[in-house]
C-alpha positions in Angstrom: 132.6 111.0 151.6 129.0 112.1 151.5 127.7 115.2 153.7 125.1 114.2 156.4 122.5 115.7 156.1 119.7 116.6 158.6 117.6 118.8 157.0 116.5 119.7 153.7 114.6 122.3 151.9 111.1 122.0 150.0 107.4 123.4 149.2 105.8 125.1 152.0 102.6 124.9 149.8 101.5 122.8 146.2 100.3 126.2 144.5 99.3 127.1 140.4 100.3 130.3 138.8 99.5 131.4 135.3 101.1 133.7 132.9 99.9 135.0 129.3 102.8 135.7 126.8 102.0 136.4 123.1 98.5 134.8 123.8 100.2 131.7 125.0 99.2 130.2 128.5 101.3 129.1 130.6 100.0 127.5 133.6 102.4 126.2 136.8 101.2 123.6 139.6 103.9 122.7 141.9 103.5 119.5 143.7 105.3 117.8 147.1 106.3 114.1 146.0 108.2 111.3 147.3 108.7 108.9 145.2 108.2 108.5 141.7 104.7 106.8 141.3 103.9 110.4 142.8 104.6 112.3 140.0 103.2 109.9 137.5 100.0 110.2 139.0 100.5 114.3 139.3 100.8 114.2 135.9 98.3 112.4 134.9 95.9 114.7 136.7 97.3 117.6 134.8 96.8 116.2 131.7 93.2 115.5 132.8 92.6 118.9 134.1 93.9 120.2 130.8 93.1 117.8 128.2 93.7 120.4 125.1 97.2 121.7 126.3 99.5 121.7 123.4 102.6 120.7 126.2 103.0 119.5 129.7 106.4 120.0 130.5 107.4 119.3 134.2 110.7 118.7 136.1 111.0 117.2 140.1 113.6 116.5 142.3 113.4 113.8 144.6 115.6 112.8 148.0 118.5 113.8 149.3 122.3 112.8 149.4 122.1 112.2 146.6 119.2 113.8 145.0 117.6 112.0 142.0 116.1 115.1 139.5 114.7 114.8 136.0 112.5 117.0 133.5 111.5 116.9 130.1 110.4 118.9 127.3 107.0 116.9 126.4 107.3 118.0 122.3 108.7 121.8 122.8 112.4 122.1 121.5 115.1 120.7 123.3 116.1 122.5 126.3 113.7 125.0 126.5 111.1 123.7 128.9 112.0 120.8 131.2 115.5 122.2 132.1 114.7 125.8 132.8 111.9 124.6 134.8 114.5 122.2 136.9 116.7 125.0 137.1 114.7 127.2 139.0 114.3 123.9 141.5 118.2 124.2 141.9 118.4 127.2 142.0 116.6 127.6 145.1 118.2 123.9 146.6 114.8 122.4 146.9 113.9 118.5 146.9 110.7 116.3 147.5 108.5 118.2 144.7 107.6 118.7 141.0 106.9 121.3 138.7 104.5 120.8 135.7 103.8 124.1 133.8 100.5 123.5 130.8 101.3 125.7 127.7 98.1 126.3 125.6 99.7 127.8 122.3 98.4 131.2 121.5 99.3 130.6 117.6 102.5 132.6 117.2 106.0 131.5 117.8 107.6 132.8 121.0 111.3 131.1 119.5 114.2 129.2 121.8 114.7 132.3 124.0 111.7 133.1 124.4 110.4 129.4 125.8 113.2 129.5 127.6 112.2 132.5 129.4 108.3 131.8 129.3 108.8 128.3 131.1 111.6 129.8 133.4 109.3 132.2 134.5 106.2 130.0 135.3 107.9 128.0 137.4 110.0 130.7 139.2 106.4 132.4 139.6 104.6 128.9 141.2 107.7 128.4 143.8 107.7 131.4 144.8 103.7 131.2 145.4 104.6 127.7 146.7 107.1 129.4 149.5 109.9 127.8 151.5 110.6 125.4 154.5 113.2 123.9 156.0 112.5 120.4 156.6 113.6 117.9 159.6 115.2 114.0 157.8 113.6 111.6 160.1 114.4 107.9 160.6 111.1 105.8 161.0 111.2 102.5 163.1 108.6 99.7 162.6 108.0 97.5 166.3 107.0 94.5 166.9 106.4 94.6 171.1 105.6 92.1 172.9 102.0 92.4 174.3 102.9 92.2 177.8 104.6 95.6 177.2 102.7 97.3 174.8 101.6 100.3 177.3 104.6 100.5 178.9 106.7 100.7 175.4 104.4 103.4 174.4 104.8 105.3 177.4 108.4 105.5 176.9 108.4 106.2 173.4 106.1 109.2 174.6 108.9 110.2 176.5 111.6 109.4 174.4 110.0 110.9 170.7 109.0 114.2 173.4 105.4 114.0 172.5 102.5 112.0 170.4 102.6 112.6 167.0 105.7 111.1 165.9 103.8 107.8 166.4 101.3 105.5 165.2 99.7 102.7 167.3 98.6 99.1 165.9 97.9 97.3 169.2 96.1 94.5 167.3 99.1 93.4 165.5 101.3 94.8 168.8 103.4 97.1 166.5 104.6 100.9 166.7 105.9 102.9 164.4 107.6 106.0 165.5 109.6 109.0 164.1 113.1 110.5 165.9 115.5 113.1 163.9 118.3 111.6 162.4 121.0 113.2 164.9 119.1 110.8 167.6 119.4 108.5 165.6 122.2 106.8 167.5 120.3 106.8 170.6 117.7 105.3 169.4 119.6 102.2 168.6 121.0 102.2 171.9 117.4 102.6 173.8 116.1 99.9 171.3 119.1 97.4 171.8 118.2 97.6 175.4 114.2 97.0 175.2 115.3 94.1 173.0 117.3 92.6 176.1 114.4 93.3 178.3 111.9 91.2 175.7 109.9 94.3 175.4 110.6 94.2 172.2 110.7 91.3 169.4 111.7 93.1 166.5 112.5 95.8 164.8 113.2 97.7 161.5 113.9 101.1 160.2 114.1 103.2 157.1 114.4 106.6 156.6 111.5 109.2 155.6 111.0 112.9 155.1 
């Protein structure tokens, strides 16, 4: 049986660190993604920021129980770029985010161990730039309210979410969206069940977001 999960741990900060070895360059963005059209287009941009790199090699992690990782060597040996990179990303148990580290060769060989170690390095160097938080899993609702009730379901989501900005108001189209931690999550059934027997409320759907 899968462990819930309620939190999870990612990028405080998308940084870029840079390190020279035998006139090599290695240069590490790290990125916050969600899904993987994300780090398609983060690499991309890479690519077009460094248009004469000899290698992008990158590695992310995405979502949570269970994760969904992947890297890749992008033309360096196998095994010494893409999975030391991802292993600094488990190493630390961190999700949502990617790691691309540039290489501009610097025209002598640094060998298996020494990529391993170069690329290793970079990306431990750009996390720990990037820093550290704890994250809360939310559960996001989509409303459909009936117009009669529109104030008077956002007032109580006020109350209920403990404040503003877990929500987002479309009063044209008469829908909420709102936020609540997953260990509410229960409740918030329950207090939407009931505004549904009321006829405040005409539909609903959720899904869950970081």
């Amino acid at each position: 049986m899968e462990k819930e999960i309620h939190t999870y741990l990612t990028i405080e900060n998308e940084c870029v660190s840079e390190l020279v070895i035998k006139r090599s360059r290695f240069i590490a963005h790290s990125f916050s993604v969600t899904y993987q059209e994300m780090v398609r287009e983060k690499v991309l941009k890479i690519q077009s920021l460094y248009p004469n790199a000899s290698h992008w090699c990158y590695a992310w992690r995405i979502g949570y129980n269970p994760p969904l990782d992947f890297f890749t060597d992008a033309g360096e040996p196998h095994g010494t770029a893409g999975r030391p990179i991802l292993g600094s990303i488990l190493t630390r148990n961190l999700t949502n985010l990617l790691v691309v580290v540039t290489r501009y060769f610097g025209g002598k060989k640094l060998g298996v161990r020494g990529l391993i170690n170069a690329y290793q390095q970079a990306a431990e160097m750009v996390l720990e730039n990037s820093g550290i938080i704890e994250m809360e899993l939310l559960a996001e609702f989509i409303l459909t309210v009936n117009p009669t009730c529109f104030q008077l379901m956002v007032n109580q989501l006020i109350y209920f979410c403990r404040g503003k900005k877990y929500l987002d108001l479309n009063p044209n189209l008469g829908e909420i969206r709102f936020r609540v931690p997953l260990n509410r999550l229960n409740k918030t059934l329950d207090f939407l069940e009931l505004k549904k027997k009321e006829e405040c409320l005409l539909n609903w759907e959720s899904r869950n977001v970081q």
